[in-house]
C-alpha positions in Angstrom: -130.7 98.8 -1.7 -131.2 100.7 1.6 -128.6 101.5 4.3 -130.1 98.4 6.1 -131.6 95.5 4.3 -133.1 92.1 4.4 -132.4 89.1 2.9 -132.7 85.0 2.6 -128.9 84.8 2.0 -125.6 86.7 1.9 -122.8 85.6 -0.2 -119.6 87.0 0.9 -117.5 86.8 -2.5 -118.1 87.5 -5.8 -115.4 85.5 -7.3 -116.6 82.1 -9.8 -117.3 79.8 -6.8 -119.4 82.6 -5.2 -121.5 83.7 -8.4 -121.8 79.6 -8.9 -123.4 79.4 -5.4 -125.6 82.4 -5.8 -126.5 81.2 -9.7 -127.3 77.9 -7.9 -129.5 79.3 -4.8 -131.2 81.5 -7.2 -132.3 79.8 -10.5 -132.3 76.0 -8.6 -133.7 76.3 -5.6 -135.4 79.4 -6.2 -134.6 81.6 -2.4 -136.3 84.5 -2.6 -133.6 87.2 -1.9 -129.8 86.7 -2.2 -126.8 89.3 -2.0 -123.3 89.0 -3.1 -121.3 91.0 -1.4 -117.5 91.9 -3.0 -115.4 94.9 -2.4 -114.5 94.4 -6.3 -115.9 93.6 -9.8 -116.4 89.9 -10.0 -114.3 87.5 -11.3 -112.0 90.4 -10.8 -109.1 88.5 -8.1 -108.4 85.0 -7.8 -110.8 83.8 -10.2 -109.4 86.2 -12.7 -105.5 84.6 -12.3 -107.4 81.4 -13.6 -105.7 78.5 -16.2 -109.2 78.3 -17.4 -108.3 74.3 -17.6 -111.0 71.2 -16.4 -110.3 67.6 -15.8 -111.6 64.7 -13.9 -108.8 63.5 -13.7 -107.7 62.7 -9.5 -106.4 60.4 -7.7 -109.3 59.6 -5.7 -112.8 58.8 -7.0 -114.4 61.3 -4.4 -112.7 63.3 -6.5 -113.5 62.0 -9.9 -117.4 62.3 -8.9 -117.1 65.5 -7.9 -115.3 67.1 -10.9 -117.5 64.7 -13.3 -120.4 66.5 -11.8 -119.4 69.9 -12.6 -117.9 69.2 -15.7 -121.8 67.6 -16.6 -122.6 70.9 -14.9 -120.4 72.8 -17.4 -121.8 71.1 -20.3 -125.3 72.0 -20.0 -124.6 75.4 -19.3 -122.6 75.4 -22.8 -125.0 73.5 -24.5 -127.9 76.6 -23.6 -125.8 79.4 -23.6 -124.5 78.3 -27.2 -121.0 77.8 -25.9 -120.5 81.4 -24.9 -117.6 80.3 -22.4 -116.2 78.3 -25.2 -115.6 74.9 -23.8 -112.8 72.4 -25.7 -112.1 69.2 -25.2 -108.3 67.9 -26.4 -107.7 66.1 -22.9 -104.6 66.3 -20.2 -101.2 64.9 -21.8 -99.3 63.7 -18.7 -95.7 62.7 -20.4 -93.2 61.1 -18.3 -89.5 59.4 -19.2 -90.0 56.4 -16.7 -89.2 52.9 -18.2 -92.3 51.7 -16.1 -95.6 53.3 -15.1 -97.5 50.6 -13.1 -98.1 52.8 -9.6 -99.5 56.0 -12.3 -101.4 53.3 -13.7 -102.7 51.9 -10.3 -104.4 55.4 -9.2 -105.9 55.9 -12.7 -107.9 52.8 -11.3 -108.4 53.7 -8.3 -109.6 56.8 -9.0 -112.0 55.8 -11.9 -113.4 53.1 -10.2 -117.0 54.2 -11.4 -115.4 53.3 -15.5 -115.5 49.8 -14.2 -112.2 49.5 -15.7 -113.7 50.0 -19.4 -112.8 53.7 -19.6 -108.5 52.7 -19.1 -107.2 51.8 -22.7 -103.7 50.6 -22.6 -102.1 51.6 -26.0 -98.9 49.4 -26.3 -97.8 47.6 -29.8 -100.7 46.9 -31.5 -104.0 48.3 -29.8 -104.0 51.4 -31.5 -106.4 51.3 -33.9 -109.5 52.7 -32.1 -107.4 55.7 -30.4 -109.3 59.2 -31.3 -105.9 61.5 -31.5 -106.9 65.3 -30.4 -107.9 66.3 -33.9 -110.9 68.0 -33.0 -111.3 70.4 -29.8 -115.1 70.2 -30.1 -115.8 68.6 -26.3 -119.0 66.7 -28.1 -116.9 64.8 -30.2 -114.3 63.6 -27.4 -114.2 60.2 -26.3 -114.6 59.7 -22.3 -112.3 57.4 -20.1 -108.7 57.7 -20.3 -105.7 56.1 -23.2 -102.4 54.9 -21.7 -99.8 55.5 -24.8 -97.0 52.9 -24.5 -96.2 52.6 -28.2 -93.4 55.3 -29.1 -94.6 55.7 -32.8 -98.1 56.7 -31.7 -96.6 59.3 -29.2 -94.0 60.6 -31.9 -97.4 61.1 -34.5 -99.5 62.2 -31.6 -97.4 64.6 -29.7 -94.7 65.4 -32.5 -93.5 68.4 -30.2 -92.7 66.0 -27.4 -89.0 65.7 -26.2 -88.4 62.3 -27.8 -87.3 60.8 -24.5 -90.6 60.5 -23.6 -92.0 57.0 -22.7 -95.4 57.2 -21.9 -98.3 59.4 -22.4 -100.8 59.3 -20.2 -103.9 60.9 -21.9 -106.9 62.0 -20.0 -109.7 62.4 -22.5 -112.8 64.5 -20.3 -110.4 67.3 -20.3 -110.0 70.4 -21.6 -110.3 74.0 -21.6 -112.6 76.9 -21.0 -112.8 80.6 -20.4 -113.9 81.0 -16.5 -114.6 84.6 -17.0 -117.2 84.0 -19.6 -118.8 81.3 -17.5 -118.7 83.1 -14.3 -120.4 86.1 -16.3 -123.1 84.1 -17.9 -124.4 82.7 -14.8 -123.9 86.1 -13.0 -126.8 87.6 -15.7 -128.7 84.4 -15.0 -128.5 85.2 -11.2 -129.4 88.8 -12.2 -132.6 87.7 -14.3 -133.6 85.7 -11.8 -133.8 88.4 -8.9 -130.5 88.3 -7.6 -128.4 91.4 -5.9 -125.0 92.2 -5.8 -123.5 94.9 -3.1 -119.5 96.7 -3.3 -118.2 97.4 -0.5 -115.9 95.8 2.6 -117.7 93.6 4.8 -116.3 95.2 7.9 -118.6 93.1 10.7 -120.1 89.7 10.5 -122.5 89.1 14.0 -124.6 86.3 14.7 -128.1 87.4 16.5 -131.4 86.6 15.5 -130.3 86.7 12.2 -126.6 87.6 10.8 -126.0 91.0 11.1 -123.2 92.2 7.9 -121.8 95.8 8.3 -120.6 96.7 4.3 -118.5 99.6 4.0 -119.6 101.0 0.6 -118.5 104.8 -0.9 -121.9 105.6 0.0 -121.3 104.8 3.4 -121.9 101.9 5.8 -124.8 99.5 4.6 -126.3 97.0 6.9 -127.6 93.7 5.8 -129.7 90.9 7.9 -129.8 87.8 6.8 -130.8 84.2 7.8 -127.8 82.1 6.6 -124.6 83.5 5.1 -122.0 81.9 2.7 -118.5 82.4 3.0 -117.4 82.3 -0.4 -114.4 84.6 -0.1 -111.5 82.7 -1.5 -108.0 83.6 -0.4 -110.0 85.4 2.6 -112.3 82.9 3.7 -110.6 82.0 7.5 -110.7 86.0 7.9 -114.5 85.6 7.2 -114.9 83.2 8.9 -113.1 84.2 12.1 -115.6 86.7 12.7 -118.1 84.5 13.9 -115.2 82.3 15.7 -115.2 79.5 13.2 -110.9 78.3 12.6 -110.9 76.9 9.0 -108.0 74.7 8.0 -107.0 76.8 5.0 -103.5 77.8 3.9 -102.3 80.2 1.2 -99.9 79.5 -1.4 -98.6 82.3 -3.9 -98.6 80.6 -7.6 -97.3 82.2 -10.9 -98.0 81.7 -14.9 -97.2 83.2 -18.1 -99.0 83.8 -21.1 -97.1 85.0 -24.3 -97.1 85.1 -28.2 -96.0 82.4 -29.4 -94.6 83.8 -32.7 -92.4 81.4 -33.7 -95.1 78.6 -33.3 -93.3 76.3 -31.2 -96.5 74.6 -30.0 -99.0 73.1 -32.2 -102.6 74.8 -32.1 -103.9 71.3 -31.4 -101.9 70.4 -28.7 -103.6 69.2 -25.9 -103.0 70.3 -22.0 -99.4 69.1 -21.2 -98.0 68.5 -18.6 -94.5 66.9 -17.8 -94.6 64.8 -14.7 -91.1 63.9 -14.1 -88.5 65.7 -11.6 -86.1 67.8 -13.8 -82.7 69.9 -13.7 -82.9 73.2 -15.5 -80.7 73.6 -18.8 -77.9 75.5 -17.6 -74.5 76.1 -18.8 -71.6 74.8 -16.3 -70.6 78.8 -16.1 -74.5 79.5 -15.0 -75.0 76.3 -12.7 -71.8 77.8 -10.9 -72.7 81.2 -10.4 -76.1 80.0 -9.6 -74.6 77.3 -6.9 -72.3 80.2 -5.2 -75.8 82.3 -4.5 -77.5 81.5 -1.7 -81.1 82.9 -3.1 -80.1 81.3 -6.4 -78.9 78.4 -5.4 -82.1 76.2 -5.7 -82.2 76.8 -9.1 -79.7 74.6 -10.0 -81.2 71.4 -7.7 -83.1 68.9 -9.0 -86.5 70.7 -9.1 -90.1 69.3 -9.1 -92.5 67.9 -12.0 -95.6 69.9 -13.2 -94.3 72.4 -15.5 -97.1 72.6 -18.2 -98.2 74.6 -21.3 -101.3 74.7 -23.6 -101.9 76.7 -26.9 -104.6 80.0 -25.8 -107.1 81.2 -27.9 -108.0 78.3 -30.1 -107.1 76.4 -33.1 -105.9 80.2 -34.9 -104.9 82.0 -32.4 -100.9 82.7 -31.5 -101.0 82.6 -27.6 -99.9 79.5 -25.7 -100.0 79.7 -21.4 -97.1 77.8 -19.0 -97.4 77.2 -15.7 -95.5 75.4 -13.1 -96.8 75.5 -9.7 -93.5 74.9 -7.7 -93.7 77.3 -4.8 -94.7 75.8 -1.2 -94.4 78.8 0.6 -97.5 79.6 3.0 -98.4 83.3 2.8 -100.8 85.3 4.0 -102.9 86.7 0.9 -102.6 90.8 -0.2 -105.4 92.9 -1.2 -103.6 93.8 -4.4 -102.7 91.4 -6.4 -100.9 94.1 -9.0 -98.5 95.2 -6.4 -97.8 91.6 -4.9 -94.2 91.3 -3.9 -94.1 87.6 -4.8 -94.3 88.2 -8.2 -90.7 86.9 -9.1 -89.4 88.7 -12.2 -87.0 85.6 -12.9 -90.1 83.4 -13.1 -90.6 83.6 -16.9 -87.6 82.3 -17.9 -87.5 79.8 -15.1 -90.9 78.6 -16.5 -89.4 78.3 -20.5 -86.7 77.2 -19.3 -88.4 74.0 -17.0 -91.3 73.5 -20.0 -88.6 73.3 -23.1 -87.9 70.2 -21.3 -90.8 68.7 -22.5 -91.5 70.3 -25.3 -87.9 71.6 -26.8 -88.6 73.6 -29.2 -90.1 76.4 -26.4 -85.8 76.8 -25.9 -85.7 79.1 -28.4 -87.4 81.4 -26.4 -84.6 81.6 -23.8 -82.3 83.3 -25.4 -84.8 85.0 -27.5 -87.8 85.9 -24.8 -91.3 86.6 -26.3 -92.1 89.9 -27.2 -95.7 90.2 -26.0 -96.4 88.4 -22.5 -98.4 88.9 -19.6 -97.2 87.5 -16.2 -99.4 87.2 -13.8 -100.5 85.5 -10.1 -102.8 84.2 -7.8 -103.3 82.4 -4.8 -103.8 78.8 -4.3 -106.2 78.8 -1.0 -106.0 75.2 -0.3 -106.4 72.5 2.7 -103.1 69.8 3.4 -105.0 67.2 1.6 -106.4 70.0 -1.4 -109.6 68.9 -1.0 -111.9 71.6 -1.5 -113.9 72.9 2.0 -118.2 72.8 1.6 -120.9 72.5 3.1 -122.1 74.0 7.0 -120.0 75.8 9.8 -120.2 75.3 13.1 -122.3 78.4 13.5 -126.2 77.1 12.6 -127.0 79.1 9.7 -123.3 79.7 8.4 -121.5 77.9 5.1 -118.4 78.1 3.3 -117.5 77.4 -0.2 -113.9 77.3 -0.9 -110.4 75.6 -0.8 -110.8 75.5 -4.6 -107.0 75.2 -4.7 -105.8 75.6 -8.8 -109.2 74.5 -10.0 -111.9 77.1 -8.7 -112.8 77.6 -12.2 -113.2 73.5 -13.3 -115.1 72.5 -10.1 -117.0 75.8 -9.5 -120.3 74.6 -10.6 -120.6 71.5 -8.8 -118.9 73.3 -5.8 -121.7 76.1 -6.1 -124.3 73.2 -6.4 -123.0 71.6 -3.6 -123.2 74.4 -1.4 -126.6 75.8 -2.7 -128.2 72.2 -1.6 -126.7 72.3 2.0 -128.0 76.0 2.1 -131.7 74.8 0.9 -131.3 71.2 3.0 -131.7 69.4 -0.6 -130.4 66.2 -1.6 -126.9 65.6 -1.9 -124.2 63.7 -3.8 -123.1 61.0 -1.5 -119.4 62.6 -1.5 -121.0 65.7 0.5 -119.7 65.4 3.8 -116.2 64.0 2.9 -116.3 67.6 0.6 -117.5 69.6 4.6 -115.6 69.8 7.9 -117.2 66.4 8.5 -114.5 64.3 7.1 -112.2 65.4 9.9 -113.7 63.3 11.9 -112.0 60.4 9.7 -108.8 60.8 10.8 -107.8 57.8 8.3 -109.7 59.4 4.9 -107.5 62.5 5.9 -104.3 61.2 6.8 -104.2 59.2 3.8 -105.1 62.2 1.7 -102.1 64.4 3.3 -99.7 61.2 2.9 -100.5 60.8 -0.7 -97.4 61.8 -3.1 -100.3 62.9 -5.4 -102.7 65.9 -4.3 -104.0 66.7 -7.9 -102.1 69.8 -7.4 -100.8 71.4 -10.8 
């Protein structure tokens, strides 16, 4: 490309949401000229910090649609590419102690109101025969809908690694797992067959004229783009983007850590489907620990009753030895770093923290307390969300201008219907009818958004 350049559209971001757009504007809708524009190798940021985990399961149905369309999205994709990104299907275990479940039963619901109530089983004494246990992590052979597991001796068969305190199960059946990298890479060479560019370098300038102006600092020196509409796509840096055609976005960063390790003492079965332990819990301390803990003031937390979510899944398949915990209980806003290698929130007490809050559920992950894994990688990433973590897509202010983003823990799970999305409202196509609520426009409902911010459940994991 020359040191000034036209084209169609500029997507600023070459993370999964902003190869799904540019997949989407490309092969779809078929514009003529678009240009990625990261200072990295894509996928190589946020999108590379990814669980690699999909669900449809939310608390609202706006929601539901919307991750039931990429996940459909997802599926075609694996059915042409021959499952290169290697899509499974065991579901989302959500375990909790309570006696009683009625208000987690309520949003399931409310959110699958499109099942008509058929896709809610209730599995208390005696309707158990027709449950499909996660045998299988083939997504084509997984049932839809969701099963409610009341009956402990179904739990104790199903989830034998369960702490046996556990009450209820709540399993989410279009679930699963996937590898975002090899996704976002197959529809990157789709984008590339069909024509499409990609530009490193710094976008140091972004000017509204006759067309939008985009100054790109490359090593080759500074490269000027003109285009007629531009995407913002830049994940943890989107409001810096776009600020520089004046346009506030209501986006926060949050700093959120995982682990991934060896698990060579095979404390969780291979076929052990995303769990996820939704009750409030107190670490496993000694009295000696909880003291010292309690007399430090940076500590001190640790020994308070902490916050459900902590969650583990077996990596790399039915043979492989890896498992990956998370626990996503940071709140603190923070403004995102370039380097995510060097990032100072990168707590070196997490890992045990994390064993220590998932051996709750799943007790036979203690042993690795006292005996931590050999091999483990601990990594980060940022959680660029709204108050209500409901993604952001659709048109600016600026005519011409779009952003893509707010993909808040599930970039990777909602990226193809989010790049779908965003393609149509580039090319003025038709729609789902959850688009605006998914733009700026639904905050001119004040009451859609302050329900969402007042909701005890944001879908956040």
């Amino acid at each position: 490309m020359s040191a000034e350049s036209r084209v169609d559209v500029a997507v600023v971001g070459a993370g999964i949401a902003g190869i799904a757009t540019a997949y989407y504007l490309s092969t779809r809708h078929h514009v003529a000229s678009v240009l990625l524009i990261d200072s990295r190798q894509a996928m190589s940021f946020t999108s590379a910090q990814s669980g690699d985990n999909y669900r449809n399961w939310w608390p609202h149905p706006t929601m539901v649609d919307f991750t039931n369309d990429s996940i459909d999205l997802m599926e075609g994709l694996a059915r042409e590419s021959s499952n290169i990104f290697r899509m499974t299907r065991r579901g989302y275990a959500l375990a909790t102690r309570r006696k009683t479940i009625d208000d987690l039963v309520a949003e399931l619901y409310d959110g699958y109101v499109a099942e008509n109530d058929g896709g809610i089983r209730i599995r208390a004494d005696g309707a158990n025969a027709s449950y499909q246990a996660p045998d299988s992590e083939a997504w084509e052979d997984a049932p839809d809908g969701v099963d409610v597991l009341s009956n402990q001796a179904l739990i104790r068969s199903v989830f034998p690694s369960f702490s046996t305190d556990i009450e209820h199960v709540v399993h989410i059946r279009r679930a699963g797992d996937i590898s975002g990298q090899q996704l976002g890479q197959y529809m990157l060479e789709r984008y590339r067959d069909a024509g499409g560019q990609k530009t490193s370098g710094n976008l140091r300038r972004l000017e509204r004229g006759q067309h939008y102006v985009l100054d790109i600092e490359t090593p080759d020196g500074t490269q000027t783009v003109r285009a007629d509409r531009v995407v913002d796509a830049a994940g943890p840096f989107a409001g810096k983007v776009a600020a520089m055609i004046g346009q506030p976005l209501p986006l926060h960063n949050i700093f959120q850590q995982k682990i991934a390790f060896e698990d060579t003492l095979a404390a969780v079965p291979r076929n052990q489907p995303f769990s996820i332990d939704l009750d409030q819990k107190r670490l496993s301390w000694t009295a000696e620990e909880r003291q010292l803990l309690s007399e430090n003031p940076d500590l001190a937390w640790l020994g308070e009753l902490l916050p459900g979510g902590t969650h583990c899944r077996p990596e790399g398949g039915d043979h492989g030895k890896w498992v990956k915990l998370g626990w996503a209980y940071n709140s603190a806003i923070s403004p995102p770093q370039d380097d995510l290698a060097n990032e100072p929130r990168l707590d070196a007490q997490f890992p045990e923290i994390v064993i220590r809050g998932a051996a709750g559920l799943i007790p036979s992950l203690a042993v690795y307390i006292e005996q931590p894994p050999a091999r483990f990688s601990h990594y980060g990433g940022y959680y660029t969300m709204t108050a209500e973590n409901w993604p952001l897509i659709g048109p600016l202010d600026d005519d011409g201008a779009f952003v893509v983003g707010a993909l808040s823990g599930f970039g990777s799970m909602a990226a193809c219907a989010a790049g779908s999305l965003c393609a149509s409202w580039v090319c003025d196509s038709k729609r789902p009818a959850y688009a605006a609520d998914l733009s700026l426009a639904r905050y001119a409902n004040s009451a859609l958004v302050d329900s969402l911010c007042q909701s005890s459940n944001k879908g956040l994991l």
